[in-house]
N, CA, C and O atoms as a Tripos MOL2 file, in Angstrom:
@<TRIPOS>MOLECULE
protein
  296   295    74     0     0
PROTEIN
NO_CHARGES

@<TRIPOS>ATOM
      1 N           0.8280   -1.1910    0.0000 N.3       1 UNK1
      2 CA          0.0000    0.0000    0.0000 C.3       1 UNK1
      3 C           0.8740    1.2570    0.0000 C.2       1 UNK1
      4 O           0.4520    2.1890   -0.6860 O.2       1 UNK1
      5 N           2.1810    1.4550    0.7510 N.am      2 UNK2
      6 CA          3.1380    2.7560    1.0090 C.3       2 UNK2
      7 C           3.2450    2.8230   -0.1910 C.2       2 UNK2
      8 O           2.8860    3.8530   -0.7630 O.2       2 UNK2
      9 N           3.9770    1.3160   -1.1840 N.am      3 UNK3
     10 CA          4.7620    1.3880   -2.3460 C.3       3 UNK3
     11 C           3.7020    1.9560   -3.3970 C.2       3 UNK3
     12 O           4.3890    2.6500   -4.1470 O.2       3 UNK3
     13 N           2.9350    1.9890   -3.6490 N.am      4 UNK4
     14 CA          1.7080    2.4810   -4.1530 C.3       4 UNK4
     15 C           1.4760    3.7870   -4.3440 C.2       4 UNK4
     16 O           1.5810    4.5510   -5.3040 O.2       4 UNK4
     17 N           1.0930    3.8930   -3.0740 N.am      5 UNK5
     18 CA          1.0240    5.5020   -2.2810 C.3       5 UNK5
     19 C           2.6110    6.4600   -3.3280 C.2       5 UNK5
     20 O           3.0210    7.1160   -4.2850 O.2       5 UNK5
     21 N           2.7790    5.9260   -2.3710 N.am      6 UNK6
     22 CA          4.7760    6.7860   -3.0410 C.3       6 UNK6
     23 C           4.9510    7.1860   -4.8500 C.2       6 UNK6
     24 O           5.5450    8.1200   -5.3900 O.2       6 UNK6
     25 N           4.0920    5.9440   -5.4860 N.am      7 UNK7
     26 CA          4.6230    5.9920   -6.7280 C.3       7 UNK7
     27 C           3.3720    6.7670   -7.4330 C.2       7 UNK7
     28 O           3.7120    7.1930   -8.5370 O.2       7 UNK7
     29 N           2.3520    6.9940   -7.1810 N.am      8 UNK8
     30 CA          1.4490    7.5690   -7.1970 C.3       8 UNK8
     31 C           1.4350    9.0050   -7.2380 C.2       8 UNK8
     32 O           0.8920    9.7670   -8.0370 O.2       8 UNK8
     33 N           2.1930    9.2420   -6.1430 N.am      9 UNK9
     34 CA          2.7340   10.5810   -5.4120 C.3       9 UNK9
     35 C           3.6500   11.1300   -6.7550 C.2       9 UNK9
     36 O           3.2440   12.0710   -7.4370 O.2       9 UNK9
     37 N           4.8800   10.4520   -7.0320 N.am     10 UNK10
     38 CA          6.1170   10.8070   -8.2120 C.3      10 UNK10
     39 C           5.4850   10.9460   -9.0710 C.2      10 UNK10
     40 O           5.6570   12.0440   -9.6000 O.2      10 UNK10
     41 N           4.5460   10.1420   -9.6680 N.am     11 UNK11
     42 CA          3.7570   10.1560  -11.2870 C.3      11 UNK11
     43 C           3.2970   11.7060  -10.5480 C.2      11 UNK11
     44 O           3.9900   12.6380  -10.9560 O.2      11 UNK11
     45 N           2.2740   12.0670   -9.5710 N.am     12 UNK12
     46 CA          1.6920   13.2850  -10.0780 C.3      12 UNK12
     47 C           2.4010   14.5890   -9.6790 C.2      12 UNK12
     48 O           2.0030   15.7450   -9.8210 O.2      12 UNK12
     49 N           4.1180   13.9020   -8.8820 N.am     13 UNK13
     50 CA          4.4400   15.2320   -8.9790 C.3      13 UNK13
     51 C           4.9290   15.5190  -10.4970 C.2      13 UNK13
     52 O           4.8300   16.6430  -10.9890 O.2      13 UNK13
     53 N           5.4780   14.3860  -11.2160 N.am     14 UNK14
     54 CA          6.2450   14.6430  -12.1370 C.3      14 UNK14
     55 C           5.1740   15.1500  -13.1790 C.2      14 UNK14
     56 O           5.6290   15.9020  -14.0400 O.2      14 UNK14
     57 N           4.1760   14.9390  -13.2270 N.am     15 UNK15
     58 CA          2.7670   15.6370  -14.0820 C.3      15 UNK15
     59 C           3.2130   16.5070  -14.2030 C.2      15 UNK15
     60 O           3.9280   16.9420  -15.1060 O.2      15 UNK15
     61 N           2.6590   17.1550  -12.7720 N.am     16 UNK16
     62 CA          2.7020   18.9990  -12.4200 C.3      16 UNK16
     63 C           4.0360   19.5220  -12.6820 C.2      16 UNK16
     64 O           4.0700   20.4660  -13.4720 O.2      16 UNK16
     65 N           4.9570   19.1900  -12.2780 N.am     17 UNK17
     66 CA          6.1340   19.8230  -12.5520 C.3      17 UNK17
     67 C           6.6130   20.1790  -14.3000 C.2      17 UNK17
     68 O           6.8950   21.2240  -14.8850 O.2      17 UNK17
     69 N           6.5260   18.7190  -14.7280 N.am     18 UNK18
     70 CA          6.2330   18.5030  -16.3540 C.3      18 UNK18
     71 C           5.1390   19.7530  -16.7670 C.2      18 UNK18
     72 O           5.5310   20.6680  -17.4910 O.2      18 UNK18
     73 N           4.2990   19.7330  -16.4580 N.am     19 UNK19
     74 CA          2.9860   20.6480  -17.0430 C.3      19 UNK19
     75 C           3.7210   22.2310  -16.7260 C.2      19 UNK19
     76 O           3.6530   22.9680  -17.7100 O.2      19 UNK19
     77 N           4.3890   22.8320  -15.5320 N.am     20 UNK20
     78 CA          4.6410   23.9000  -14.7010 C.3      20 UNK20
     79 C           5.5520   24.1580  -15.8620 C.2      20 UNK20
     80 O           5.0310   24.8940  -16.7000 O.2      20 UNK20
     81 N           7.1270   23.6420  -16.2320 N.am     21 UNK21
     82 CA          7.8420   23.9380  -16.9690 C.3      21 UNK21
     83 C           7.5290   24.1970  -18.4690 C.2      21 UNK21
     84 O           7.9930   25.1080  -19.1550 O.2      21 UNK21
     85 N           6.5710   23.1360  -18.8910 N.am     22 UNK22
     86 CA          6.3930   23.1400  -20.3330 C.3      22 UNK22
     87 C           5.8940   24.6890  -20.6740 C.2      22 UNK22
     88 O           6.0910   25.3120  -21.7170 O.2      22 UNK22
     89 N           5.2010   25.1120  -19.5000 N.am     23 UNK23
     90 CA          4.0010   26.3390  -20.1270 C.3      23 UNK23
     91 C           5.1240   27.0060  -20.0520 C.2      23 UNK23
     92 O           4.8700   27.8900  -20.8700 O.2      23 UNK23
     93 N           6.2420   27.2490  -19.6510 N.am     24 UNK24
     94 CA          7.1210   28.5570  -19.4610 C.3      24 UNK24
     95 C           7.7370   28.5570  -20.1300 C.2      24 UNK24
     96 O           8.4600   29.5530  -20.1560 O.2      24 UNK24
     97 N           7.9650   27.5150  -21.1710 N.am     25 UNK25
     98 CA          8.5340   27.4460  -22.6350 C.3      25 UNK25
     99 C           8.0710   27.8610  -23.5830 C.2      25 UNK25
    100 O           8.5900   27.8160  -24.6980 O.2      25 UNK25
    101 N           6.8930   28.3930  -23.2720 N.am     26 UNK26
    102 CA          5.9940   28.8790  -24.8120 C.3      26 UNK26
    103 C           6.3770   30.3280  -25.2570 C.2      26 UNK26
    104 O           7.2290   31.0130  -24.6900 O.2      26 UNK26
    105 N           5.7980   30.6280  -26.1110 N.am     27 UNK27
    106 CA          6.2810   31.8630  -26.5660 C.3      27 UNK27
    107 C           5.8590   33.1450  -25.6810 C.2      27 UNK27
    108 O           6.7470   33.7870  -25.1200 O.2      27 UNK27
    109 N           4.4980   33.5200  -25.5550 N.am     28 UNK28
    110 CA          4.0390   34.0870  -24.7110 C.3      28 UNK28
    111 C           4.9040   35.6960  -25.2210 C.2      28 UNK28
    112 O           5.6690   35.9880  -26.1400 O.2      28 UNK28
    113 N           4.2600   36.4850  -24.0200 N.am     29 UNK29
    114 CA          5.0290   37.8120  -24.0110 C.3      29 UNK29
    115 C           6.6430   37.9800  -23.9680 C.2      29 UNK29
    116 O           7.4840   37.3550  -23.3220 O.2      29 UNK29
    117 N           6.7760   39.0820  -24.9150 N.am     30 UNK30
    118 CA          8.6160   39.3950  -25.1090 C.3      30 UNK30
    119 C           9.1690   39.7610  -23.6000 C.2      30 UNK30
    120 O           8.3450   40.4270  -22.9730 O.2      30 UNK30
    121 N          10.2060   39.5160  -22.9840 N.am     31 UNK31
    122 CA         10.0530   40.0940  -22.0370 C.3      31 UNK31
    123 C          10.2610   41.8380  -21.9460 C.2      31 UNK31
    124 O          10.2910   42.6440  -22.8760 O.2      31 UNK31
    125 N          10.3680   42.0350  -20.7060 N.am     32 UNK32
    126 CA         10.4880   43.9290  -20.3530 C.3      32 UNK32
    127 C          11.7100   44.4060  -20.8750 C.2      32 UNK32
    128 O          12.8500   43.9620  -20.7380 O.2      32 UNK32
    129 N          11.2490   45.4630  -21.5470 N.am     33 UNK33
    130 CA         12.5050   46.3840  -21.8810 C.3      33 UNK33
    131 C          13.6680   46.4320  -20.2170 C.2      33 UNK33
    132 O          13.3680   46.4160  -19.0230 O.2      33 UNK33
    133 N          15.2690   46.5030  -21.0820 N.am     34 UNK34
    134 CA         15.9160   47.1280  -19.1900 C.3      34 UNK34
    135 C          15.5930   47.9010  -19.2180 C.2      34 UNK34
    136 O          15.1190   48.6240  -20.0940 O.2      34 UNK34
    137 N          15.9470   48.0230  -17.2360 N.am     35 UNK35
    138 CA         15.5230   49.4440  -16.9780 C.3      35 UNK35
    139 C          16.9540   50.2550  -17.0460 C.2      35 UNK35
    140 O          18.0820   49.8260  -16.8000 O.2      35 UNK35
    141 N          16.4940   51.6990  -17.5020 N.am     36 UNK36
    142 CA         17.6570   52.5070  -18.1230 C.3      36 UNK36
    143 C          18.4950   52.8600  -16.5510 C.2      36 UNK36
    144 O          19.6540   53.2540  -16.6800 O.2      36 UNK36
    145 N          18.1020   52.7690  -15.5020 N.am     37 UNK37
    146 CA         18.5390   53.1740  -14.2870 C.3      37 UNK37
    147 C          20.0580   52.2330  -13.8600 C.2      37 UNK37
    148 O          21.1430   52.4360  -13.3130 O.2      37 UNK37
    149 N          19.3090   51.1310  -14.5060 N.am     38 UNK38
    150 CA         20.3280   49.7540  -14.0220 C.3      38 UNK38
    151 C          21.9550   50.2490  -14.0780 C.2      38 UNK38
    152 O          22.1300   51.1300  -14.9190 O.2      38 UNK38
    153 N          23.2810   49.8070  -13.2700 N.am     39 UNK39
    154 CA         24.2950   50.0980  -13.2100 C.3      39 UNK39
    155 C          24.6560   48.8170  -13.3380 C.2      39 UNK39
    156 O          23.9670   48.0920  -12.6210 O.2      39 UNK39
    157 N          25.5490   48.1900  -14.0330 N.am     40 UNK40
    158 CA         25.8620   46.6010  -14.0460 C.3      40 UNK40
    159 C          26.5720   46.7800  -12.3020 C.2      40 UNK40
    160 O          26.0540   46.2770  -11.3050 O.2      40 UNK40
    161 N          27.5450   47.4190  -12.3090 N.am     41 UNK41
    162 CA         28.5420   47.2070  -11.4010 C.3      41 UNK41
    163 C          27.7980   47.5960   -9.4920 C.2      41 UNK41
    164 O          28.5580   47.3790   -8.5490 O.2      41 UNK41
    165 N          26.1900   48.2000   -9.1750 N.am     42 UNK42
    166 CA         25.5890   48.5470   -8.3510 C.3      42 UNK42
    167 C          25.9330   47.7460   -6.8870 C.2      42 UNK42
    168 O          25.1580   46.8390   -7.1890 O.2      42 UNK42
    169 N          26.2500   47.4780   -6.0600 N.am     43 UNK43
    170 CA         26.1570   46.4270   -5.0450 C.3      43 UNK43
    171 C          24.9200   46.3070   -4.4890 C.2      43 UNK43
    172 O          24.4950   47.4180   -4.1740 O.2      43 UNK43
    173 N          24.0520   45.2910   -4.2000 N.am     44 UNK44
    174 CA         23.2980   44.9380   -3.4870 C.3      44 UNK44
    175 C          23.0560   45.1750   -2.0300 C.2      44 UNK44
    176 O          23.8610   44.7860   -1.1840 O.2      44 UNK44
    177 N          21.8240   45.8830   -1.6980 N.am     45 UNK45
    178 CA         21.5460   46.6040   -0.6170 C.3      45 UNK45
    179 C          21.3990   44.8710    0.7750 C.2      45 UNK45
    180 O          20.8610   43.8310    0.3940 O.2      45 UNK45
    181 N          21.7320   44.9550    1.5900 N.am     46 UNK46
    182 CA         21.8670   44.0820    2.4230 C.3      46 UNK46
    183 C          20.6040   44.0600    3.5340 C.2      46 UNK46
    184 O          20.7860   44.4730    4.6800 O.2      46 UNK46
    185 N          19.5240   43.6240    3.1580 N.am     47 UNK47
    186 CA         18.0880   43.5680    4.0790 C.3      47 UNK47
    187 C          18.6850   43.5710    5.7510 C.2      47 UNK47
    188 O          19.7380   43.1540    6.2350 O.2      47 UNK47
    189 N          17.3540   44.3180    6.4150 N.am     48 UNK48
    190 CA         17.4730   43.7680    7.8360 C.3      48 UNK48
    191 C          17.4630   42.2170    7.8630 C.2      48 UNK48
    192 O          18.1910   41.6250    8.6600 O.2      48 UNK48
    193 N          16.7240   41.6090    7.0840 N.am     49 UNK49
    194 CA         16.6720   40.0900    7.3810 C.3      49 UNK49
    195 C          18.1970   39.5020    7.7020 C.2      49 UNK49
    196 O          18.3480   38.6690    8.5960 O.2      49 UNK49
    197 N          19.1400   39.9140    7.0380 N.am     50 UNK50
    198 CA         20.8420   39.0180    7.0880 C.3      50 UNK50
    199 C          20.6830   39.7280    8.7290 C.2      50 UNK50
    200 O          20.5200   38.8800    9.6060 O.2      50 UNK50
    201 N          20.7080   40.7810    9.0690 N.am     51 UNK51
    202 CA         20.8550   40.9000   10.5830 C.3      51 UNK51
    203 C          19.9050   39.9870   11.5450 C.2      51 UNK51
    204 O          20.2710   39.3700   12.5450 O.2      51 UNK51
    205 N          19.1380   40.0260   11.2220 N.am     52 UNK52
    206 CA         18.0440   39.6780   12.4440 C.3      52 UNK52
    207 C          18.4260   38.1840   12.0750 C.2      52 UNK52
    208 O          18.2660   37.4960   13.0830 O.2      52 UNK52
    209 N          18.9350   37.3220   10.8520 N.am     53 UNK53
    210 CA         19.4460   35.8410   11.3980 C.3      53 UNK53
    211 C          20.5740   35.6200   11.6510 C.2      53 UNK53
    212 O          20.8860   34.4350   11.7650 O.2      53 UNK53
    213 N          21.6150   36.6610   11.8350 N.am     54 UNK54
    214 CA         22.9850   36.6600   12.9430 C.3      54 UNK54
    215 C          22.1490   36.3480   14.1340 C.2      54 UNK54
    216 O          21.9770   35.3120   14.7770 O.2      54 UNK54
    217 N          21.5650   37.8610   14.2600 N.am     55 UNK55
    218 CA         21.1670   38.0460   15.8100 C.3      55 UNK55
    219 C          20.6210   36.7080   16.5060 C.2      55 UNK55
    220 O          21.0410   36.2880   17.5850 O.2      55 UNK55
    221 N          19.4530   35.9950   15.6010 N.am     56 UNK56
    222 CA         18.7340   34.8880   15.9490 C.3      56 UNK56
    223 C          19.6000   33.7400   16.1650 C.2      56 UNK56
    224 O          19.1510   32.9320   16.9770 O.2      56 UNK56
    225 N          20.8850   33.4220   15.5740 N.am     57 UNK57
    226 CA         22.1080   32.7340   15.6710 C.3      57 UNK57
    227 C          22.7530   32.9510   16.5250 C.2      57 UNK57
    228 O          23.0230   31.9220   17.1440 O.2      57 UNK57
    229 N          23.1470   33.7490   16.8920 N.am     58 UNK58
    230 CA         24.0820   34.1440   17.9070 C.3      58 UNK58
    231 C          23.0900   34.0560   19.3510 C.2      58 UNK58
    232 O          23.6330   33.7860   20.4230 O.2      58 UNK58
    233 N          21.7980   34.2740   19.2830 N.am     59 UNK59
    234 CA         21.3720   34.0560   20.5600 C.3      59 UNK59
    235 C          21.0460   32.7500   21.0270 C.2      59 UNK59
    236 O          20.9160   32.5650   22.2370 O.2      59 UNK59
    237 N          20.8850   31.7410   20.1390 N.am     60 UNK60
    238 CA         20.5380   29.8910   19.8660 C.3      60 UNK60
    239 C          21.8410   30.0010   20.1510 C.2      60 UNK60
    240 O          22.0160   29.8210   21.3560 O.2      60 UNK60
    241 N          22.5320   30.1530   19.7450 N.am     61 UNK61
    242 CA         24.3010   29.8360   20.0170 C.3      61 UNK61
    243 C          24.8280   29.8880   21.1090 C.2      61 UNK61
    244 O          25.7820   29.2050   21.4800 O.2      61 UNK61
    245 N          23.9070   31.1920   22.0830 N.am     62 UNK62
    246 CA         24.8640   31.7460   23.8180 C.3      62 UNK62
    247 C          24.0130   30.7840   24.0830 C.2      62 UNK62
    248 O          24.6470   29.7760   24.3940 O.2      62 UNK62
    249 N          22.3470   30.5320   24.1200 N.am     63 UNK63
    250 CA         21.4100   30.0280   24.8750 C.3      63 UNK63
    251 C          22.0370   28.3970   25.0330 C.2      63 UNK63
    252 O          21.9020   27.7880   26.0940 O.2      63 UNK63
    253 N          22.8260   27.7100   23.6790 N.am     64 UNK64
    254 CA         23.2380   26.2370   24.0890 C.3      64 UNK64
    255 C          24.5380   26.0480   24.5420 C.2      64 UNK64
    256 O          25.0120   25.0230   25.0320 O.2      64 UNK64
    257 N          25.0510   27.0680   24.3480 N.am     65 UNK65
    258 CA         26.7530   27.6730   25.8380 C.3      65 UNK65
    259 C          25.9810   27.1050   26.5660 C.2      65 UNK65
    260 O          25.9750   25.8900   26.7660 O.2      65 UNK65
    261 N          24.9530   28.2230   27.2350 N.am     66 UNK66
    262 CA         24.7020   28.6430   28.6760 C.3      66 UNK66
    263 C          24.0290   27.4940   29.2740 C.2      66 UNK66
    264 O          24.2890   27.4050   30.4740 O.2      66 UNK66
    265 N          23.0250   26.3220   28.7040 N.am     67 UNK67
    266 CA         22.7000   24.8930   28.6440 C.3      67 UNK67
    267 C          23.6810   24.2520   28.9240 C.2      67 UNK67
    268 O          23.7540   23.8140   30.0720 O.2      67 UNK67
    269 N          24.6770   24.0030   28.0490 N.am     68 UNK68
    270 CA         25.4750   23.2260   28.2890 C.3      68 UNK68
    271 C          26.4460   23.4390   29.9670 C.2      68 UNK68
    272 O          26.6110   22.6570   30.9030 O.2      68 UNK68
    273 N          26.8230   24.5760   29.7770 N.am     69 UNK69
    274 CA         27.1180   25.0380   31.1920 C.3      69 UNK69
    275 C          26.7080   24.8350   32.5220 C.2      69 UNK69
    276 O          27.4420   24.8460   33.5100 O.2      69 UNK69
    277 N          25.6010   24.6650   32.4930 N.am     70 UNK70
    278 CA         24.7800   24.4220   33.7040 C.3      70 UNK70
    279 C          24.8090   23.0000   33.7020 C.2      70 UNK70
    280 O          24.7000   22.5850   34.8550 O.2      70 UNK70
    281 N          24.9420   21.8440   32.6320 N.am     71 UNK71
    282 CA         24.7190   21.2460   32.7100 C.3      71 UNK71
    283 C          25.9820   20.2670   33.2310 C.2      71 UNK71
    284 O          25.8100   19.1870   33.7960 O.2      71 UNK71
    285 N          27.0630   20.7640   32.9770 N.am     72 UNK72
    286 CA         28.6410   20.0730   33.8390 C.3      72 UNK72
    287 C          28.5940   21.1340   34.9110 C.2      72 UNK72
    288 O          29.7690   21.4400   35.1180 O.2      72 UNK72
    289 N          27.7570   21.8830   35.7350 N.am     73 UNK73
    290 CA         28.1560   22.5590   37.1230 C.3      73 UNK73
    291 C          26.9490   21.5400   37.8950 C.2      73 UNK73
    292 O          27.1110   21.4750   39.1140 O.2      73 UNK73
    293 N          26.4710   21.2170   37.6740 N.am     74 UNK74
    294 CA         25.3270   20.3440   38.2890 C.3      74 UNK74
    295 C          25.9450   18.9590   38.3280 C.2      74 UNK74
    296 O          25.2990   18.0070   38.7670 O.2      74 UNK74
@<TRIPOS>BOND
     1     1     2 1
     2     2     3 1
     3     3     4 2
     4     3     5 am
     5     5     6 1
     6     6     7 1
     7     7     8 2
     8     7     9 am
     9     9    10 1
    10    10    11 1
    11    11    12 2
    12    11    13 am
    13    13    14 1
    14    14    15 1
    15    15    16 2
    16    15    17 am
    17    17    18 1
    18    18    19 1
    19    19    20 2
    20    19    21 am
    21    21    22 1
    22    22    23 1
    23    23    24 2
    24    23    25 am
    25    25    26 1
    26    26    27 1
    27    27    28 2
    28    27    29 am
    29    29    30 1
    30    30    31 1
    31    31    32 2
    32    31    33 am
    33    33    34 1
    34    34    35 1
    35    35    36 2
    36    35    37 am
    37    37    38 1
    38    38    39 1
    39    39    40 2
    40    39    41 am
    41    41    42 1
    42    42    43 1
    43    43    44 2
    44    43    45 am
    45    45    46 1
    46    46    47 1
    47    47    48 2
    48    47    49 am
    49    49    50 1
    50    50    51 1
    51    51    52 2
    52    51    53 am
    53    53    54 1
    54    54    55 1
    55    55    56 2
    56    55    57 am
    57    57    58 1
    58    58    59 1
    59    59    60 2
    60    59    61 am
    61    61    62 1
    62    62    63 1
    63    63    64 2
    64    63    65 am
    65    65    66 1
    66    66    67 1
    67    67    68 2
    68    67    69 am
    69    69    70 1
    70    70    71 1
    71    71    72 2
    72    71    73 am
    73    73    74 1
    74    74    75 1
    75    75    76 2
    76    75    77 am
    77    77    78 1
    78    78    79 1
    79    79    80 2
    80    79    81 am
    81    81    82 1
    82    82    83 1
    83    83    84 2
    84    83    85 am
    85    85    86 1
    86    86    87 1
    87    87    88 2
    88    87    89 am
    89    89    90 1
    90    90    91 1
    91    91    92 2
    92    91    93 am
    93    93    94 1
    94    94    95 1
    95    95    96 2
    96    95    97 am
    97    97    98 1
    98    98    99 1
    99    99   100 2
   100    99   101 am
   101   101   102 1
   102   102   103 1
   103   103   104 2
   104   103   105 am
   105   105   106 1
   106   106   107 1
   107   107   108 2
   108   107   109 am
   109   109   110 1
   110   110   111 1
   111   111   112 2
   112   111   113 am
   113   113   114 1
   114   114   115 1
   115   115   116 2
   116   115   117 am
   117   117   118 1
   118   118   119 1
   119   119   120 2
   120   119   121 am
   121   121   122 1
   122   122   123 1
   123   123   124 2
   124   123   125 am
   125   125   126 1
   126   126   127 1
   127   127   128 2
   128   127   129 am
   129   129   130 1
   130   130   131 1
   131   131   132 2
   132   131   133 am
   133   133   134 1
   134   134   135 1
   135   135   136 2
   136   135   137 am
   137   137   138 1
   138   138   139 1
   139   139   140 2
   140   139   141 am
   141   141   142 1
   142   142   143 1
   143   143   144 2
   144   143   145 am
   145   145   146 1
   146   146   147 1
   147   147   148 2
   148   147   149 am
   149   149   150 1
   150   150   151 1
   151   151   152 2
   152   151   153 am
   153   153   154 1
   154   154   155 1
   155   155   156 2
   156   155   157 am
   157   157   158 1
   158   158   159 1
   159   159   160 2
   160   159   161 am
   161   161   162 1
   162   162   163 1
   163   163   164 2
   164   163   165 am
   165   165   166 1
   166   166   167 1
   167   167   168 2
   168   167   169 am
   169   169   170 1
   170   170   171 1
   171   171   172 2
   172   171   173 am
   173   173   174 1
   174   174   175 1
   175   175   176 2
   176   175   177 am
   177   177   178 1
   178   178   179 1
   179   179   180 2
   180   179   181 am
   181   181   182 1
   182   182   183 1
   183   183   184 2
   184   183   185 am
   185   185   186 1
   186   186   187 1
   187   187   188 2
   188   187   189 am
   189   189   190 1
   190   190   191 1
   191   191   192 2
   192   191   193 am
   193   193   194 1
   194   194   195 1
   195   195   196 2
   196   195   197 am
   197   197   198 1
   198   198   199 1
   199   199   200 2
   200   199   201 am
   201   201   202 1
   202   202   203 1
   203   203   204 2
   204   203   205 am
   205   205   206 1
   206   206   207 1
   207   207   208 2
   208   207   209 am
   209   209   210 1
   210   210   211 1
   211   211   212 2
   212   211   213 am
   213   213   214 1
   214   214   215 1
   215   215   216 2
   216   215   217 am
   217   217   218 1
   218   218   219 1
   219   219   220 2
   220   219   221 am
   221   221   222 1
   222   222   223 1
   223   223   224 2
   224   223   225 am
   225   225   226 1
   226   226   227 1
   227   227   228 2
   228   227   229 am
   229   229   230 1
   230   230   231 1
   231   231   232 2
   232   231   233 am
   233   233   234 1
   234   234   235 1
   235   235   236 2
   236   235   237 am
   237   237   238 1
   238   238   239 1
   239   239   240 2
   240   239   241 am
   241   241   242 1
   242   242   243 1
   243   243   244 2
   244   243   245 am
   245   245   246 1
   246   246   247 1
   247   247   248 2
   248   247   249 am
   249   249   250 1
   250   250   251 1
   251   251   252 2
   252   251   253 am
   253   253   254 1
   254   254   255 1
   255   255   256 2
   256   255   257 am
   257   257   258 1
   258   258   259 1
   259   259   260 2
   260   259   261 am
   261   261   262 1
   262   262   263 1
   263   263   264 2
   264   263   265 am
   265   265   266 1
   266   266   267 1
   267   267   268 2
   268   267   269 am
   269   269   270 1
   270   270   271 1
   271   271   272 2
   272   271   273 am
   273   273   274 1
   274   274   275 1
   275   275   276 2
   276   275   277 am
   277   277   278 1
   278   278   279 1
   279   279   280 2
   280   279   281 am
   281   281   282 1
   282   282   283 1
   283   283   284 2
   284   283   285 am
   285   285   286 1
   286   286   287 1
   287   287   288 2
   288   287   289 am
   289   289   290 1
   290   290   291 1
   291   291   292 2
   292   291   293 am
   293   293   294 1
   294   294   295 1
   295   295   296 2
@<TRIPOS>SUBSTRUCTURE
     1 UNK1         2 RESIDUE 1 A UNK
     2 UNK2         6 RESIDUE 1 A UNK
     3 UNK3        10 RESIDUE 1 A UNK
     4 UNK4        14 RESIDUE 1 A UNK
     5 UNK5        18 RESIDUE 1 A UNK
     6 UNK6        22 RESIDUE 1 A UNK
     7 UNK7        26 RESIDUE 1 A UNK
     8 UNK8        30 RESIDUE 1 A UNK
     9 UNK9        34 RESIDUE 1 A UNK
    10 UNK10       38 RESIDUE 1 A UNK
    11 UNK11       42 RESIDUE 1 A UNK
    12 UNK12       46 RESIDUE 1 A UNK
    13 UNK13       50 RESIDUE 1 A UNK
    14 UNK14       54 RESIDUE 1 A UNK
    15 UNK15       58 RESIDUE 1 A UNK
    16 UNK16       62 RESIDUE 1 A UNK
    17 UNK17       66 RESIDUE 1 A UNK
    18 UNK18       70 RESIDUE 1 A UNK
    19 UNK19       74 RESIDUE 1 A UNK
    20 UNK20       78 RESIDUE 1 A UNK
    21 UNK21       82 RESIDUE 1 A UNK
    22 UNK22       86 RESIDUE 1 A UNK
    23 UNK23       90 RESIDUE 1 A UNK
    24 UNK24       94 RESIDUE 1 A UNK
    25 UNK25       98 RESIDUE 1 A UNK
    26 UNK26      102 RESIDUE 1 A UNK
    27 UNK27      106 RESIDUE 1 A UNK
    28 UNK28      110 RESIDUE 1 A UNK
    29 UNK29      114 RESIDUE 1 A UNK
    30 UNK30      118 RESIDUE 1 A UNK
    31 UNK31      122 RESIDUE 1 A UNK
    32 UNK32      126 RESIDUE 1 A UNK
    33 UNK33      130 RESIDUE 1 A UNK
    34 UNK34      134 RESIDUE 1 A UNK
    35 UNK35      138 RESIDUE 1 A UNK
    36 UNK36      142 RESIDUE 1 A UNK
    37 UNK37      146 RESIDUE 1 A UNK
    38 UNK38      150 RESIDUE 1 A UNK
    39 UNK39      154 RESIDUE 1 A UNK
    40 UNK40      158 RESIDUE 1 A UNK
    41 UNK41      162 RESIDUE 1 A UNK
    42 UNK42      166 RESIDUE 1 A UNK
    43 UNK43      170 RESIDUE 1 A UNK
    44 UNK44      174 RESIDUE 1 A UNK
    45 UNK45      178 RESIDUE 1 A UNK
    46 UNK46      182 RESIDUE 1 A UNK
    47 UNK47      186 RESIDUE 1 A UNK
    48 UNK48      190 RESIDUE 1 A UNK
    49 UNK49      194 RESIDUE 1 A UNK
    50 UNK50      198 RESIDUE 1 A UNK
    51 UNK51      202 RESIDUE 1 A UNK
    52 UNK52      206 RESIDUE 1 A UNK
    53 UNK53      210 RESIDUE 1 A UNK
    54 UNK54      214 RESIDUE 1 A UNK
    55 UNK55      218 RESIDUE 1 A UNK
    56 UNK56      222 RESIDUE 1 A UNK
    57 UNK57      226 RESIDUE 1 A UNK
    58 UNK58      230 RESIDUE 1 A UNK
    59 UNK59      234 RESIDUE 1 A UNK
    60 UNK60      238 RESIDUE 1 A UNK
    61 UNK61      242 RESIDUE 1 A UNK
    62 UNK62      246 RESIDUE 1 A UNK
    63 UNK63      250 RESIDUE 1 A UNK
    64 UNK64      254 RESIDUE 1 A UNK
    65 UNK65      258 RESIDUE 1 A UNK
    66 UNK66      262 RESIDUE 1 A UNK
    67 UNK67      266 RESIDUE 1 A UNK
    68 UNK68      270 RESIDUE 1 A UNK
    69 UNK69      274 RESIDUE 1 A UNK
    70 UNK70      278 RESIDUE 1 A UNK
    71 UNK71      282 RESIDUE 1 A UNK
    72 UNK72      286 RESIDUE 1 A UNK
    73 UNK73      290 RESIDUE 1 A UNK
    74 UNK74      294 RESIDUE 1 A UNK
């Protein structure tokens, strides 16, 4: 019944996926003119997000120090 299940599952992902790609092969619309603003050489602005998953790292990081610590003083 799993083996079933499972292969069932692959046939219809491979459908959809098959079906998802094919359409994006068609001709469809040209794409967008560039935009005249563009600088090839520009650097990429760096989101709060890269900070806030240091921060979120670094605090999982002291919090299993500070676990572990307690846990050879006991």
């Amino acid at each position: 019944m799993k083996t079933l299940l499972a292969k069932i599952s692959l046939i219809l992902l491979f459908v959809i996926y098959s079906s998802n790609s094919s359409a994006q092969w068609s001709g469809g619309s040209p794409p967008p003119p560039p935009d005249p603003d563009y600088a090839p050489g520009t650097p990429t602005p760096i989101d709060g997000g890269l900070t806030a998953l240091i921060i979120a790292g670094g605090a999982m990081g002291y919090k299993k120090l500070k676990n572990k610590r307690n846990d050879t003083t006991e």
